[in-house]
C-alpha positions in Angstrom: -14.5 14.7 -3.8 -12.6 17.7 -2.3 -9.6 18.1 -1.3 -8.7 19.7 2.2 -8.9 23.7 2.7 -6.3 25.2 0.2 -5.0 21.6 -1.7 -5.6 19.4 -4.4 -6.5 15.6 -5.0 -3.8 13.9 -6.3 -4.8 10.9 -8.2 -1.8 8.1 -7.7 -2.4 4.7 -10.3 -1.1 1.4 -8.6 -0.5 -1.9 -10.1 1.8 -4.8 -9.7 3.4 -8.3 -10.6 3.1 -7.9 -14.2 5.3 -10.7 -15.0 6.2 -10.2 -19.0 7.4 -12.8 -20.3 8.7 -14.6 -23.3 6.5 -18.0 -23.6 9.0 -19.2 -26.4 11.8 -19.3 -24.6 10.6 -21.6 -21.6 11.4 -23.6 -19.9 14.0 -21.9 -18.2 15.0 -20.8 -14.6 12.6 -23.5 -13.5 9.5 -22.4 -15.2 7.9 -24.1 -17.9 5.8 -22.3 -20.8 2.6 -23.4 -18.8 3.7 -21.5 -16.3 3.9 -18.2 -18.4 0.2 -18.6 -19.3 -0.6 -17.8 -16.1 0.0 -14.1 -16.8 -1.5 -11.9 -20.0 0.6 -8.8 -21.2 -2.5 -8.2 -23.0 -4.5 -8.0 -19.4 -1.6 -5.7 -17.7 -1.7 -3.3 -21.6 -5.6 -2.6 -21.1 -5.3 -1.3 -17.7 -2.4 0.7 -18.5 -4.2 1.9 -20.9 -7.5 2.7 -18.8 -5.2 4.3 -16.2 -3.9 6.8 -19.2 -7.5 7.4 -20.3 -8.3 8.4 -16.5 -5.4 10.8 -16.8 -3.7 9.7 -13.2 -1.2 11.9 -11.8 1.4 9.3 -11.8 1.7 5.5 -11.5 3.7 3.2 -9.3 4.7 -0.5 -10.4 5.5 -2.2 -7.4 7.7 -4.8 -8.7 7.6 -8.2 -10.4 7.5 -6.8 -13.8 9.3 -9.9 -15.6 8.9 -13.3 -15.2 12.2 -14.5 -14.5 14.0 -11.6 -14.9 15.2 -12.1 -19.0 17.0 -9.1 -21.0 13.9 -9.2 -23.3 11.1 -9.9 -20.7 12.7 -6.8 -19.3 12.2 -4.8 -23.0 9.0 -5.7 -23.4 8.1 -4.3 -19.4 9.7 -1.4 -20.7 7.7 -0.7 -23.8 4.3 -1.4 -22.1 5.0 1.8 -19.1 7.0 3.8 -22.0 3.7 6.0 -22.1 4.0 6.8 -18.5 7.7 7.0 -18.6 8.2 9.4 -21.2 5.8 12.0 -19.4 7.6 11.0 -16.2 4.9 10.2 -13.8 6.3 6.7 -13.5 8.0 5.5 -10.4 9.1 1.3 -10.5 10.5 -0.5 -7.7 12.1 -4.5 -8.4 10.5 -7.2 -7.5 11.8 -10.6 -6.4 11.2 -12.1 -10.2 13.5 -9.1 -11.9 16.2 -10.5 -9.2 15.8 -14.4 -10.2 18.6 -15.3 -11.6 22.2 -14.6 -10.5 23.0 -12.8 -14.4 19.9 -10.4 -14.0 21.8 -9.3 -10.9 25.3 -9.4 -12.0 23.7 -6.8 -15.0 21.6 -5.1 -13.3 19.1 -5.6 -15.6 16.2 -4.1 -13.6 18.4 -0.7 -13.2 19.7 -0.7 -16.4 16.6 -1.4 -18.3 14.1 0.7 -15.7 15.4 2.4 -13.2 13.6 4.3 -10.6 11.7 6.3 -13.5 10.9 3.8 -15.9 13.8 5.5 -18.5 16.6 3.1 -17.6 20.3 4.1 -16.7 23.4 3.9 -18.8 25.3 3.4 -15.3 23.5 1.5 -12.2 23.9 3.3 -8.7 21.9 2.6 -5.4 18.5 4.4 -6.6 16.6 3.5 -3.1 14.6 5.1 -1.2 13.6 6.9 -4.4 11.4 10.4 -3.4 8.7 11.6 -6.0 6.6 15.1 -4.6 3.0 14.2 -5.6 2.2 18.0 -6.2 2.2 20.1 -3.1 -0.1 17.8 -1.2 1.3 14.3 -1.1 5.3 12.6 -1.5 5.8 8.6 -3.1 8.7 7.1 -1.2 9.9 4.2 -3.2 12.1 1.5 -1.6 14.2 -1.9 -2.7 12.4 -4.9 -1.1 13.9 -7.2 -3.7 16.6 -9.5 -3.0 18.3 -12.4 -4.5 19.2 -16.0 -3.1 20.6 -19.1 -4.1 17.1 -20.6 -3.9 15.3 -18.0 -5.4 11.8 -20.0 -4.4 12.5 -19.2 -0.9 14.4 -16.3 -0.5 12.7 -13.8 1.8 12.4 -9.8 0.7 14.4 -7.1 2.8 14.3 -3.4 2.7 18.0 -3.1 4.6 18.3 -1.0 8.1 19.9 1.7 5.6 16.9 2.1 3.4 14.6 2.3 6.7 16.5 4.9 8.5 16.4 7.3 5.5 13.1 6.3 5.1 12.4 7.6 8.5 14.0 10.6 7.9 11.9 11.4 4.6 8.9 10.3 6.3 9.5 12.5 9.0 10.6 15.7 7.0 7.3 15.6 4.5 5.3 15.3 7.8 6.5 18.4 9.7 5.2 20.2 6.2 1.9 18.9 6.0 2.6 16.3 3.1 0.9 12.7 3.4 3.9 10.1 2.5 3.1 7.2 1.0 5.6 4.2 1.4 6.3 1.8 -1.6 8.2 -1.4 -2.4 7.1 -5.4 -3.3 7.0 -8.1 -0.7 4.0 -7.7 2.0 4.4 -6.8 5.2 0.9 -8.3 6.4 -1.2 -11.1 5.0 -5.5 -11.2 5.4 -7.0 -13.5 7.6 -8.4 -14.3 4.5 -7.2 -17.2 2.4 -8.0 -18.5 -1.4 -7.9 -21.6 -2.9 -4.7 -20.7 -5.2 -3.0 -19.4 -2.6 -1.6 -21.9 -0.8 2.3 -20.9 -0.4 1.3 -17.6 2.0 4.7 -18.4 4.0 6.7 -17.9 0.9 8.8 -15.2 0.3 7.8 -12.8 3.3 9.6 -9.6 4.1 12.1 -10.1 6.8 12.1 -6.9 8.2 8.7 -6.5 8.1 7.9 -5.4 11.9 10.4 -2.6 11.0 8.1 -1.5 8.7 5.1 -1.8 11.3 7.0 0.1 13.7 7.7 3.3 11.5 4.1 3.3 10.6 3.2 3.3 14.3 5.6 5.8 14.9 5.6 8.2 12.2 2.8 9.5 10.7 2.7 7.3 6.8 -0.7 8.0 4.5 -0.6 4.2 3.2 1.6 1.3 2.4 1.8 -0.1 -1.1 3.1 -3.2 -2.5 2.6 -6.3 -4.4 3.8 -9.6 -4.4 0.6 -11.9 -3.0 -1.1 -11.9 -6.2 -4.5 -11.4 -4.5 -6.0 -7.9 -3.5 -6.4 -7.6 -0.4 -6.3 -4.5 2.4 -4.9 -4.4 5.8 -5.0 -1.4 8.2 -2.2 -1.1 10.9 -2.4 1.3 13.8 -0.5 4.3 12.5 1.1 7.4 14.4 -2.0 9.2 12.6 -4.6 6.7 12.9 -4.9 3.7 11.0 -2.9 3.2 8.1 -4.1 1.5 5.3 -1.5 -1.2 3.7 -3.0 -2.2 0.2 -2.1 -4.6 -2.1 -3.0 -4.3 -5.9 -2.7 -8.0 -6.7 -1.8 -8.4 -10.2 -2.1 -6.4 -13.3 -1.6 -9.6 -15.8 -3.2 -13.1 -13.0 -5.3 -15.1 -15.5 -7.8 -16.2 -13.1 -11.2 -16.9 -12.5 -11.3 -16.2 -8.5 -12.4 -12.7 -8.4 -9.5 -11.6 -6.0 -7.2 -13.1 -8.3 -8.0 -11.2 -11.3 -5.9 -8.7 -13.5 -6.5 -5.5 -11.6 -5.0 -1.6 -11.3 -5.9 1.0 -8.5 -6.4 4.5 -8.4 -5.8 6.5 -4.9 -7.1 9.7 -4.8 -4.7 11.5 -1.7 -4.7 14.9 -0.4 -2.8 16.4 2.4 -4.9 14.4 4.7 -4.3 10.8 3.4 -5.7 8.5 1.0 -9.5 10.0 0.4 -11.1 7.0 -1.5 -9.7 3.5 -3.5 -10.9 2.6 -6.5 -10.4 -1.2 -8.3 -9.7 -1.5 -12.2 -10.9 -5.0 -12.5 -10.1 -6.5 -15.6 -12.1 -9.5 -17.5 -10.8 -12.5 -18.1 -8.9 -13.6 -21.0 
């Protein structure tokens, strides 16, 4: 495919919801080991690796990447994008699951382990929104979503009126020179009209300030939405400042599952200037 008059395609790898985890060491945090067989490292490593064989401009990990948030769940996320990471075309927001437990976020294990980049820091500062040019032609705003709650079953996502104004700002500063912004971060903002057997707890978990969200996209001109969290793929366009806005989510990279939307999945968005040109699925096979 072409890119517009004088550009390039960039090619931008998605995935989500990896949940890494540790099966010996359940239960814990109200999981048992059943529960961890749920989700396949294995799954999430063969896609990573497709996405490397692809040769995609950089990846973004939209959160969920442990189980429950353990210091070696989070090692082991760490060694699987260290590829990516190293060559710096890695950008990783949290997800509510890296926040479960009160010590992952006394620690700041996600920051200190990750970070924005994949590479970890030695000291954790406010890294959100998180701005990553895409070549000349396209800029990756990542934002926080994640948040943590004494019931961490319930607890609702929020991206914070901070994050959103500066998001604005971004959003509104890569537009006036002609750069398609893409917004990133974990819960959903929309749900399908859609439904599937295995997911029955849709009202879990939303993100509270999700008709912010709606309203920057309608006001301001955003390429797409990414995110994860509902651990189905699914797409939903909004009306945009620029026309209809595609929010997408990439499911997850690691769901043991038979139902076809369920299934261990990465994408691959080729963007230009203009906004996201096609979508392509990385379905995986089942264990």
């Amino acid at each position: 495919m072409a890119a517009a008059p004088g550009g390039r395609i960039v090619r931008l790898g998605h995935i989500s919801d990896l949940h890494v985890s540790d099966r010996s060491r359940y239960p814990r945090n109200g999981f048992s080991a059943r529960d961890c067989e749920k989700h396949s490292a294995r799954l999430a490593k063969g896609l990573l690796d497709a996405l490397r064989e692809i040769g995609v401009d950089h990846l973004v990990v939209t959160g969920d990447l442990t189980f429950s948030g353990e210091p070696r769940e989070f090692e082991r996320a760490a060694d699987l994008l260290r590829p990516f990471a190293e060559a710096r075309k890695l950008t990783v927001v949290p997800g509510n699951h890296d926040l479960w437990t009160e010590d992952s976020v006394e620690t700041a294990r996600f920051l200190r382990a990750l970070g924005p980049d994949g590479l970890g820091m030695k000291k954790a500062v406010p890294s959100y929104p998180h701005v990553v040019p895409l070549g000349d032609e396209a800029v990756l705003v990542a934002l926080d979503s994640a948040r943590w709650g004494e019931d961490p079953w319930t607890t609702p996502g929020r991206i914070g009126g901070d994050q959103l104004r500066a998001a604005r700002e971004i959003v509104r500063e890569h537009a006036k020179l002609g750069r398609a912004v893409v917004l990133a971060f974990h819960h959903h903002v929309v749900l399908p009209p859609e439904r599937v057997p295995s997911d029955v707890h849709v009202a879990r978990m939303p993100l509270a300030d999700a008709d912010q969200v709606v309203r920057l996209v309608a006001d301001l001109p955003v390429a797409a939405v990414l995110h994860g969290h509902r651990h189905t793929a699914f797409r939903v366009d909004l009306p945009g400042a620029a026309g209809a806005t595609p929010v997408l989510c990439a499911g997850s990279a690691s769901r043991v599952a038979d139902e076809p939307v369920r299934r261990a999945r990465a994408y691959v968005y080729e963007i230009d200037r203009t906004g996201v040109r096609s979508v392509e699925a990385l379905v995986s096979g089942s264990e």
